[in-house]
MIBAZA-797256 format. One record per atom (N, C-alpha, C): residue in three letters; atom name; y, z, x. Coordinates in Angstrom, 3 decimals. Each point is the difference from the previous one (the first is absolute). Example, Ala and Ser with C-alpha at 12.3 -4.5 7.8 and 13.67 -1.06 7.14 Angstrom:
# MIBAZA-797256
<r res="ALA" atom="N" y="-5.690" z="7.800" x="13.190"/>
<r res="ALA" atom="CA" y="1.190" z="0.000" x="-0.890"/>
<r res="ALA" atom="C" y="1.200" z="0.000" x="0.900"/>
<r res="SER" atom="N" y="1.050" z="-0.720" x="-0.350"/>
<r res="SER" atom="CA" y="1.190" z="0.060" x="0.820"/>
<r res="SER" atom="C" y="1.090" z="0.730" x="-0.770"/>
END
This chain:
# MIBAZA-797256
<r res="UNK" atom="N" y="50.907" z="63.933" x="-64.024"/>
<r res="UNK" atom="CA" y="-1.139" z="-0.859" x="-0.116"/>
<r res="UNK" atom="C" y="-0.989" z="0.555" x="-1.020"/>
<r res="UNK" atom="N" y="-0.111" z="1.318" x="-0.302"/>
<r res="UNK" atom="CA" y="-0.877" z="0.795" x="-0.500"/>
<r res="UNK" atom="C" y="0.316" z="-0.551" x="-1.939"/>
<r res="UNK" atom="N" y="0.872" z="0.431" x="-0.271"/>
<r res="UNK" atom="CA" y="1.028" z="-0.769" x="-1.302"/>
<r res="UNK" atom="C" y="-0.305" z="-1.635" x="-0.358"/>
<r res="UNK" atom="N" y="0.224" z="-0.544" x="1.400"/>
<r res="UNK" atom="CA" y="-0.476" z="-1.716" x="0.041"/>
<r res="UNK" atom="C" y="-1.484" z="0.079" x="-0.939"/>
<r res="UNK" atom="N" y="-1.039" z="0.527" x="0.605"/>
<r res="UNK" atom="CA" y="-0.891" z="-0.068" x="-0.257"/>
<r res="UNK" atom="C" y="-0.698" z="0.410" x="-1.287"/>
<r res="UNK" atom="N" y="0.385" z="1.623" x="0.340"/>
<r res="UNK" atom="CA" y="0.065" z="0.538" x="-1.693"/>
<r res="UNK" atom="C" y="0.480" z="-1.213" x="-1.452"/>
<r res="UNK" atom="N" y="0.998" z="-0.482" x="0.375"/>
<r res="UNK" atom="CA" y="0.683" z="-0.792" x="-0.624"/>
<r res="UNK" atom="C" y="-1.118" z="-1.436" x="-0.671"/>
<r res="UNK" atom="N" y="-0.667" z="-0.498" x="1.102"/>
<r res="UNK" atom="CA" y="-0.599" z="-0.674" x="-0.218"/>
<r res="UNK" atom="C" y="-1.048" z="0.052" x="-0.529"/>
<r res="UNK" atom="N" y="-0.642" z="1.095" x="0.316"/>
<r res="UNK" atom="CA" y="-1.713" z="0.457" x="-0.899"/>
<r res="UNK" atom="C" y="0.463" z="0.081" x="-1.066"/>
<r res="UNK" atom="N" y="1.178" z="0.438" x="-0.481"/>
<r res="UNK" atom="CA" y="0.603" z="0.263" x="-1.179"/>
<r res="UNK" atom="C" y="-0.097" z="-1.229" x="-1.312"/>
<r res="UNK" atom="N" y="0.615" z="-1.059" x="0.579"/>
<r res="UNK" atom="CA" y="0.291" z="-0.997" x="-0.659"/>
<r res="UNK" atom="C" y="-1.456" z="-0.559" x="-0.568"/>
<r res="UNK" atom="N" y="0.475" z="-0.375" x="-1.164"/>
<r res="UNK" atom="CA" y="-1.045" z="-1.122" x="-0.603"/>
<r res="UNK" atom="C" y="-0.386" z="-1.050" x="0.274"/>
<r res="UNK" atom="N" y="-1.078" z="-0.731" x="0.280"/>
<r res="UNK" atom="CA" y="-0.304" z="-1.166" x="0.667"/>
<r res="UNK" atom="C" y="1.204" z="-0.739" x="-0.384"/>
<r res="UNK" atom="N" y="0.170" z="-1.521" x="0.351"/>
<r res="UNK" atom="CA" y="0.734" z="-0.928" x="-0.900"/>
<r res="UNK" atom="C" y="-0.947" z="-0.573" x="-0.813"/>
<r res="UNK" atom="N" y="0.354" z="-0.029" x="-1.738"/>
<r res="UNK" atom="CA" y="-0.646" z="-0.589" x="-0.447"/>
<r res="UNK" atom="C" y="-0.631" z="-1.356" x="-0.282"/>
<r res="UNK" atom="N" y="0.639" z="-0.606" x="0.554"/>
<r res="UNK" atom="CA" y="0.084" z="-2.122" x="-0.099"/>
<r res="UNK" atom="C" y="-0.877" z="0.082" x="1.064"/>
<r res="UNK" atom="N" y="-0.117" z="0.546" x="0.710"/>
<r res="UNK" atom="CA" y="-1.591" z="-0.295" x="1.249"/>
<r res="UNK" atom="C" y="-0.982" z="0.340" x="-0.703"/>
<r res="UNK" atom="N" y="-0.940" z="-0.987" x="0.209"/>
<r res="UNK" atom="CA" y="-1.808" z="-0.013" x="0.139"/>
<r res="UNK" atom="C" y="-0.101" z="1.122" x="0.607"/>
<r res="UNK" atom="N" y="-1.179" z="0.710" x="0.306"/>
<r res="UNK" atom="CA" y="-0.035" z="1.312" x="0.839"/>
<r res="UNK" atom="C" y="1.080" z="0.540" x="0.445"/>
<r res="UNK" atom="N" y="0.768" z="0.351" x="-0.634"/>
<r res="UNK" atom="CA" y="0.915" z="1.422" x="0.595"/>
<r res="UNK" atom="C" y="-0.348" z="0.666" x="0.282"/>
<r res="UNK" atom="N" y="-0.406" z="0.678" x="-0.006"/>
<r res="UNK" atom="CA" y="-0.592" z="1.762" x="0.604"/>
<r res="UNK" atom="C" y="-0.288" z="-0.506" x="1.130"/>
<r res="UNK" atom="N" y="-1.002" z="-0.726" x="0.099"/>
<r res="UNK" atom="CA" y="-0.244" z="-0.618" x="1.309"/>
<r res="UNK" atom="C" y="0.983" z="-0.231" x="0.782"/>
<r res="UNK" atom="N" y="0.381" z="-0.750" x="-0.270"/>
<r res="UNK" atom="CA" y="0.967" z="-0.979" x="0.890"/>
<r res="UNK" atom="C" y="0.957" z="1.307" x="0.388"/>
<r res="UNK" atom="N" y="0.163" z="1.266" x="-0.799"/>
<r res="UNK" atom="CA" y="1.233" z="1.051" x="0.347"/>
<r res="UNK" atom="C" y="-0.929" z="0.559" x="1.292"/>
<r res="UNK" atom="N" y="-0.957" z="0.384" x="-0.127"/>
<r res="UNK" atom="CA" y="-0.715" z="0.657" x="0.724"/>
<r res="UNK" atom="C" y="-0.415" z="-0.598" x="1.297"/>
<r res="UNK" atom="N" y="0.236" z="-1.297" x="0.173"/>
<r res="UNK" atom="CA" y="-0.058" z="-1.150" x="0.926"/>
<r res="UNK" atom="C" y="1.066" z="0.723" x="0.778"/>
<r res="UNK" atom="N" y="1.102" z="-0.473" x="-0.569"/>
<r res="UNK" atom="CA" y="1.231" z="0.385" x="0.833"/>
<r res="UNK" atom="C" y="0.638" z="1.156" x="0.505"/>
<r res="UNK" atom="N" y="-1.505" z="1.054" x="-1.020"/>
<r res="UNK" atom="CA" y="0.633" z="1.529" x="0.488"/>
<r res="UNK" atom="C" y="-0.599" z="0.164" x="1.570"/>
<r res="UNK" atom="N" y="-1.447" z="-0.630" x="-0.362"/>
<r res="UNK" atom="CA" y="-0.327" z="-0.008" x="1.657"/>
<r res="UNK" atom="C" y="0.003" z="-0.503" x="0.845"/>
<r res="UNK" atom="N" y="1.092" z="-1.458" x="-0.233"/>
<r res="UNK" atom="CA" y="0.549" z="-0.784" x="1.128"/>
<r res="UNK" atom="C" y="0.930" z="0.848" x="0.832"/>
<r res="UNK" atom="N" y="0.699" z="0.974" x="-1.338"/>
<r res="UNK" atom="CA" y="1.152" z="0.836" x="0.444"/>
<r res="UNK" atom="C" y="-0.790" z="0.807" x="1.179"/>
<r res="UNK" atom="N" y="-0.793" z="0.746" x="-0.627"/>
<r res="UNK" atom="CA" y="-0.424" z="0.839" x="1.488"/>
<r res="UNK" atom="C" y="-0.230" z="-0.265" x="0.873"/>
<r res="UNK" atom="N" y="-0.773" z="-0.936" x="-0.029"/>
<r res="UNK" atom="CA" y="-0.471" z="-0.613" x="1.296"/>
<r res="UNK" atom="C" y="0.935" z="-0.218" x="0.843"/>
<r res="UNK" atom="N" y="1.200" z="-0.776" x="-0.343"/>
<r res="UNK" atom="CA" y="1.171" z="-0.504" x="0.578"/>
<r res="UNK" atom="C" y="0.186" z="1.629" x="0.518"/>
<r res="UNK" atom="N" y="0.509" z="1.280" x="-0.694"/>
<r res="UNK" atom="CA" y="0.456" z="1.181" x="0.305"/>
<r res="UNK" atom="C" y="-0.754" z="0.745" x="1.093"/>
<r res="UNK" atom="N" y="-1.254" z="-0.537" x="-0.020"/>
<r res="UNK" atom="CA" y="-0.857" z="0.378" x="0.819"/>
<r res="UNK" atom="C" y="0.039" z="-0.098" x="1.862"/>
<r res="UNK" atom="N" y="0.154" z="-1.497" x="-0.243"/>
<r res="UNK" atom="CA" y="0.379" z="-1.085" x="0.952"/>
<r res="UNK" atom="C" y="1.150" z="0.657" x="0.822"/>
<r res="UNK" atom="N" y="0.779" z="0.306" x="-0.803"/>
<r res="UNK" atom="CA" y="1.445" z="0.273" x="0.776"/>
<r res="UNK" atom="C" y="-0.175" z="1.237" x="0.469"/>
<r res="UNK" atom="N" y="-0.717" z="1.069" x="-1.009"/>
<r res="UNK" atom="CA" y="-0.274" z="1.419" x="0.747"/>
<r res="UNK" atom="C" y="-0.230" z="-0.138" x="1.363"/>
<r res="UNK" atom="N" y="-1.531" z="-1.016" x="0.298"/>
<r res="UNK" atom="CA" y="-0.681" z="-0.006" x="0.912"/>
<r res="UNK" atom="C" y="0.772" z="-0.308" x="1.496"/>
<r res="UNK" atom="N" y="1.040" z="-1.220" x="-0.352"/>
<r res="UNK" atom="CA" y="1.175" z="-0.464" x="1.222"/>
<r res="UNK" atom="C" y="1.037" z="1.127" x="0.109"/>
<r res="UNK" atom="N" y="0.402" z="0.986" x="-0.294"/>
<r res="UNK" atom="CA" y="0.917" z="0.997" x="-0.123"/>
<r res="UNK" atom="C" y="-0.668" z="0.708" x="1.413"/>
<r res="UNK" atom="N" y="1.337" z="0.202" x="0.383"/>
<r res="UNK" atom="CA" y="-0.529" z="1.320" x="1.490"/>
<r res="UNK" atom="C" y="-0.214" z="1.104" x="-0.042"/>
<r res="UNK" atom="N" y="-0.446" z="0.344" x="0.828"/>
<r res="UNK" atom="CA" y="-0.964" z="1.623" x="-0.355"/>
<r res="UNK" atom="C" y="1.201" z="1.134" x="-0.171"/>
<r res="UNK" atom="N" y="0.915" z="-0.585" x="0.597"/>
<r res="UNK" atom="CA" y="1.568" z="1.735" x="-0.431"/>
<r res="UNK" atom="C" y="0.574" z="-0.616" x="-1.141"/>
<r res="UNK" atom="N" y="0.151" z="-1.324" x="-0.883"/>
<r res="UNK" atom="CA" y="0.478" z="-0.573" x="-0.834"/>
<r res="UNK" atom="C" y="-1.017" z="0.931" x="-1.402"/>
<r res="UNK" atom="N" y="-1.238" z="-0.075" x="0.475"/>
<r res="UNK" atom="CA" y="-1.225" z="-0.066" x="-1.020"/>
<r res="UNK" atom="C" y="-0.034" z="1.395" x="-0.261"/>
<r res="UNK" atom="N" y="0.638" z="0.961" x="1.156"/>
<r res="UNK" atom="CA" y="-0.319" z="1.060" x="-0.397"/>
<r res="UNK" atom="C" y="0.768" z="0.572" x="-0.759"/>
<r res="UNK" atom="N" y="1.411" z="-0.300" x="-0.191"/>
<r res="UNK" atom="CA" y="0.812" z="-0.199" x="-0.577"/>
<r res="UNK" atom="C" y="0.401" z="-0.081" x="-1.416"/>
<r res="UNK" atom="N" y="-1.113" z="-1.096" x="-0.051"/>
<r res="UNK" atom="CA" y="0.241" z="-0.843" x="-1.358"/>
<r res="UNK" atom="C" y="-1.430" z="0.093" x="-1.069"/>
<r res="UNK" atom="N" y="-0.837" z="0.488" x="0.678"/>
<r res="UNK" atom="CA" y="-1.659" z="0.496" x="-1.363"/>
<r res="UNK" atom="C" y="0.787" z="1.008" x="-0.541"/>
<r res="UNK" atom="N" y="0.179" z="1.284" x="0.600"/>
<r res="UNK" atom="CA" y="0.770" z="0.821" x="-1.190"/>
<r res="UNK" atom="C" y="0.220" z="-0.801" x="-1.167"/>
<r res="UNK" atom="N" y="1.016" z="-0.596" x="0.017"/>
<r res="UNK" atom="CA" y="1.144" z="-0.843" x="-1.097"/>
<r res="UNK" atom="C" y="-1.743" z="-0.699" x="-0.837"/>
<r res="UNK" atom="N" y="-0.239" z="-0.639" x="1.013"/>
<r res="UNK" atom="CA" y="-0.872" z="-0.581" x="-0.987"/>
<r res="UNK" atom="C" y="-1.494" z="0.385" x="-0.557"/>
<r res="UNK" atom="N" y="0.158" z="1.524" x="-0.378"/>
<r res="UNK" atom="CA" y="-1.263" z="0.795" x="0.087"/>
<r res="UNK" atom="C" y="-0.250" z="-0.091" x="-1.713"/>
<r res="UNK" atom="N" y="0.743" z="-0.499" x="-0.454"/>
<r res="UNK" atom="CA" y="-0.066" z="0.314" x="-1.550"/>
<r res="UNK" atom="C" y="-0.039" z="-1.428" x="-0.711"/>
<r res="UNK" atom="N" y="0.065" z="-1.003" x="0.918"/>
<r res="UNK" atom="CA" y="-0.214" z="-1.823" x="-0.539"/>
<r res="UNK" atom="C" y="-1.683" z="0.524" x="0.507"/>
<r res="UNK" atom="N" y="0.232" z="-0.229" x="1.127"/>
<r res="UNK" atom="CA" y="-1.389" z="-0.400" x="0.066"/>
<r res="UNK" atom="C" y="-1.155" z="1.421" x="-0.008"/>
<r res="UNK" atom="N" y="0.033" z="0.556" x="-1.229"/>
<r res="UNK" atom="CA" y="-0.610" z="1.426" x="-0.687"/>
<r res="UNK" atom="C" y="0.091" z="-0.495" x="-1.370"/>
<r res="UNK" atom="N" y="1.033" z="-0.800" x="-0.426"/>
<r res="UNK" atom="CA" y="-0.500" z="-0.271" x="-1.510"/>
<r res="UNK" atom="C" y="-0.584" z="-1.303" x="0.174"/>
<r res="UNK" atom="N" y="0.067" z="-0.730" x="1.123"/>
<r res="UNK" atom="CA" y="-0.846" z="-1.346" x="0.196"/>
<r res="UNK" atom="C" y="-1.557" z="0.363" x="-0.712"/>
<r res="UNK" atom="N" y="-0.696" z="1.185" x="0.058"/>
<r res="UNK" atom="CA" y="-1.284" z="0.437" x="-0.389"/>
<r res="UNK" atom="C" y="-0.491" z="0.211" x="-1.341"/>
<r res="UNK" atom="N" y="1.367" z="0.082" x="-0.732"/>
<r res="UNK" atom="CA" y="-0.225" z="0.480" x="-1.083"/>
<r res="UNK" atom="C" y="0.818" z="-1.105" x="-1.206"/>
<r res="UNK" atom="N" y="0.372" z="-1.025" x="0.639"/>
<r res="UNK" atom="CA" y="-0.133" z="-1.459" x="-0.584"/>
<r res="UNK" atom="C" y="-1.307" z="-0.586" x="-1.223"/>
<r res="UNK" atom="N" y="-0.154" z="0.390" x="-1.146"/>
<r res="UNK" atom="CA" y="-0.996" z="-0.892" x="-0.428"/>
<r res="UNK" atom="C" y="-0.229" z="-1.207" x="0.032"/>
<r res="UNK" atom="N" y="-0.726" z="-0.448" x="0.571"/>
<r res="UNK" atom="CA" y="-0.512" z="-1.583" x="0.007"/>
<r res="UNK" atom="C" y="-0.773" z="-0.401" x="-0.775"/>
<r res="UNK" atom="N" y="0.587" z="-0.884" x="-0.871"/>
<r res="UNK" atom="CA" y="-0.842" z="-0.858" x="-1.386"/>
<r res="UNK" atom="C" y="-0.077" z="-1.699" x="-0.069"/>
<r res="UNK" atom="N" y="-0.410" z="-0.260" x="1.218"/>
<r res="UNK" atom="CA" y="-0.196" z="-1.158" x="0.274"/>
<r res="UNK" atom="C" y="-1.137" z="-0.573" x="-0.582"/>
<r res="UNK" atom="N" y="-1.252" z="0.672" x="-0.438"/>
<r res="UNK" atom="CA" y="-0.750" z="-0.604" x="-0.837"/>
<r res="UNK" atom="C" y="0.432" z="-0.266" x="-1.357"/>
END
């Protein structure tokens, strides 16, 4: 998932959209939210489990520049 993501900050808006950047950045934080969501329903021996793994998505989640203006 970590790669997924990387992957995606990566990419260049699409250019044929009106606000790209935007619109990427829209969907980067639909993504989390959604990732968020699911953390939150996960069971507590599942969860403990599974932050390890995901200690390094959501650690570069912070260091995302956002250029939505």
């Amino acid at each position: 998932m970590h790669g997924c993501v990387k992957s995606f900050t990566s990419m260049p808006p699409p250019p044929d959209v009106e606000d790209s950047a935007e619109l990427k950045m829209m969907s980067y934080c639909f993504g989390l939210s959604a990732l968020g969501k699911f953390i939150r329903r996960l069971p507590g021996e599942i969860l403990e489990e599974e932050l390890p793994r995901l200690k390094n998505t959501l650690i570069s989640v912070g260091n995302v520049p956002i250029k939505i203006l």
